[in-house]
Structures are given as structure tokens and as C-alpha cells.
N, C-alpha and C positions, 0 to 999 in steps of 0.2 A: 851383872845384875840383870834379871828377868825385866822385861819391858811390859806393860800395858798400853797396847797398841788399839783398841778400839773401844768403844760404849755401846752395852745394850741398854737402848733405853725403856724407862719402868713399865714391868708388865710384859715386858717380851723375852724373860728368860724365866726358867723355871729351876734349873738344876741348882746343890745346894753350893753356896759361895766358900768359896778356899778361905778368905779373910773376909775381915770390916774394914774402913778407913771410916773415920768419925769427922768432917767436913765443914766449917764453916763455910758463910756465902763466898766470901773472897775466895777460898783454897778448892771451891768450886768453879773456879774457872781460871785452870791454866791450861797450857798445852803441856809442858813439859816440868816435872817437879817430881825430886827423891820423894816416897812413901815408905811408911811401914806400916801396918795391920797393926789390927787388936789383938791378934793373937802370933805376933813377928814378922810373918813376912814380909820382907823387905822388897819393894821393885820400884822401876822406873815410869812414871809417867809420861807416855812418849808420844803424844796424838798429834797429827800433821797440823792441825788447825787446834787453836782455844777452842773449848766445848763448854755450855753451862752445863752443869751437869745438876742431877736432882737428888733428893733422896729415894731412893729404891730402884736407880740405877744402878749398871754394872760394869767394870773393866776387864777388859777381857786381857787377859796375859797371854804371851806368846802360845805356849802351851797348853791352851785351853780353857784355864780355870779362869774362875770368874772373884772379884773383889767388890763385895758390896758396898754402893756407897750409904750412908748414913748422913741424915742432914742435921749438923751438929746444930743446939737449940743456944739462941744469940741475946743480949738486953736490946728488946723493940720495944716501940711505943706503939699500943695498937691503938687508934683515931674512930672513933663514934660519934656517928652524926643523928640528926634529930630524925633524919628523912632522905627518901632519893636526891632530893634537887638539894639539899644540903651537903648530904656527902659527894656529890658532883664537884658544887662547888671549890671544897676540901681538897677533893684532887683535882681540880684546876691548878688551883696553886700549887701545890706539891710539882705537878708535872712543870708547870711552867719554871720551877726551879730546878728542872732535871734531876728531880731525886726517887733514887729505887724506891716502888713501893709496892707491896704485894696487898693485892686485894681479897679481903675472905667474905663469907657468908655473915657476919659479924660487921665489918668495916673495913680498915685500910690499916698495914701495918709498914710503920720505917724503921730505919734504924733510930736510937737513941741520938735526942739532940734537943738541945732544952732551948735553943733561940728556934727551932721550926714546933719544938713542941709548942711553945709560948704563944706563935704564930697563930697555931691552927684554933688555942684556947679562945684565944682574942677574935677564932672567927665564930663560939659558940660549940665548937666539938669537944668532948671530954679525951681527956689524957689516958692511957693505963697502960702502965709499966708491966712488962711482960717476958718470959725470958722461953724462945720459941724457934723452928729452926726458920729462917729467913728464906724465901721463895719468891723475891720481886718480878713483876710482869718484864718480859723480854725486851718488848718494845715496837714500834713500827718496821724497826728498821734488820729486826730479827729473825731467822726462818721459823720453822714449825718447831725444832728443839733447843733454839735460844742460841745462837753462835755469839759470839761474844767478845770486845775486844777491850781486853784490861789498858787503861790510858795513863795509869799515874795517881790520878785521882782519885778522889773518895767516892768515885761511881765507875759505872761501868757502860757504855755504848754500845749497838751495834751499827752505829754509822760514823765510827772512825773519828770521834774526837781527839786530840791530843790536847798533853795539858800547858798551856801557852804559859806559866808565869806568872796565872793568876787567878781569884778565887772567881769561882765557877756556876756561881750566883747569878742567874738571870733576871734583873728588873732592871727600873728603868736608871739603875745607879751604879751597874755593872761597867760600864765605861770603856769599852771595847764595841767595835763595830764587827757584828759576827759572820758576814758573809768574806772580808777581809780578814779573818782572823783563821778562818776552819774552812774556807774553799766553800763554804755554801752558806743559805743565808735560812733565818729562823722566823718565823713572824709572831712576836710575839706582841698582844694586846696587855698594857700594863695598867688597863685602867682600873678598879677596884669596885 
């Protein structure tokens, strides 16, 4: 089987693409995983490291040719706030609970999840159900094109979490000490 051995990433290739691959966020960042195209071809996903990859990226097959990626469209909750310092707020929390979330010209979009939807209501943001491709900011801890490292979990790090055992919920009820648990320590303020 033909291997796809590197990424252009968007905007840096022009020539026209051999296939599609249709992508969810997750099936967006592996190193290695059987594909097939939208229109058959079959190859190997074979990159030395995890890559997040985007939509309107490219894979480059041994041979040449190029496989576009496509950023398959996912059920998010897009998050609208009143104001800057309101939606701040909003992603306060969001992040302090270490969950993906992609920021647009509009507000902040997660995945589907009705106890952080519920959350964010109770802070005053409206809800809307939305079905879009998923693009969550990389992180601190990420280069300039998102390296990535799949943990197990329902998220994704790029500073090497593994998943201990247990739910992955940061406050002050989480019940694990996090510098003993993950080799380094977090500061988080839980006050409200």
C-alpha cells in the first residue's frame, strides 16, 4: 500500500489533489492510520510524529501526489457571550477544564456536551447547536502547526498528558494532586 509520508500545510500547495479524505477532529491527528479517498484510493498514513492536521491541507504520497484533507463538519455547541469581558470569562472556564475549543469571529465553539453546555448557560452565554467542521486552538504547549499528542482521552494535549484512571475535570473536586500525577504541576485558581 502507497504511504503518505508528509503534510503541506494550507495554502502552500497549488497542484490539483489525487483524492479527498473527509476528516473528523479526532481522525485529524494521528501518525499512522489505513485511509481511503473519496474517490478509492486506498494508502497509508505514515508520518514520523502525530500532526494536527487542518482542512485544506495536504498529504503527500510517496509518489507525488497529493490527498486533500477536508474538515469533516461535527455536532458543536457554538457559546455567545454578551461582551469581550464576558466571553473571557466563558473561556476561562472552558480552559480551566482543559477542553478543546475553537475560537471564531462569532464566539467559541466545543464539542457537544450538555452538563459544560449547562454550565456556560448558568454563566449567562447562550447555547446553539451547530453542526461544523471542529478547529480547536492548539495550545501553549503546541508549535506553529499544532503537534499533537492523542492521550486516551476525550481531549487532546500537546504537553504530554496521559490518561491516569480518571475523569479529567479540573476543579476543586477533581481529587488528584496534579504535579504527582503528570510530572508537573498546574495552577489552577478555583475561585468563582
Amino acid at each position: 500500500m502507497i504511504r503518505a509520508t508528509k503534510v503541506q500545510q494550507q495554502h502552500r500547495w497549488v497542484e490539483p489533489a489525487a483524492d479527498t479524505v473527509v476528516l473528523d477532529f479526532d481522525d485529524r491527528h494521528r501518525r499512522r492510520l489505513a485511509m481511503t479517498g473519496t474517490r478509492g484510493l486506498e494508502f497509508l498514513l505514515d508520518l514520523e510524529t502525530a500532526v494536527a492536521l487542518h482542512g485544506g491541507d495536504a498529504l503527500v504520497l510517496e509518489d507525488g501526489r497529493l490527498i486533500e484533507i477536508v474538515a469533516a463538519p461535527e455536532p458543536l455547541a457554538e457559546i455567545r457571550c454578551n461582551d469581550a469581558r464576558h466571553l473571557v470569562r466563558v473561556a476561562w472556564h472552558l480552559g480551566n477544564r482543559h477542553l478543546q475549543t475553537q475560537i471564531t469571529m462569532r464566539g467559541l465553539r466545543i464539542r457537544r456536551d450538555h452538563v459544560i453546555e449547562d454550565m456556560v448557560r448558568g454563566l449567562g452565554a447562550r447555547v446553539i447547536e451547530i453542526e461544523a467542521p471542529f478547529d480547536p486552538e492548539g495550545g501553549a504547549y503546541a508549535d506553529g502547526h499544532a503537534h499533537a499528542v492523542q492521550n486516551g482521552s476525550d481531549h487532546v494535549h500537546g504537553h504530554g498528558h496521559t490518561d491516569h484512571g480518571h475523569d479529567h475535570h479540573h476543579d476543586d473536586r477533581c481529587g488528584h494532586d496534579h504535579s504527582s500525577h503528570h510530572g508537573h504541576s498546574h495552577a489552577h485558581d478555583h475561585r468563582e
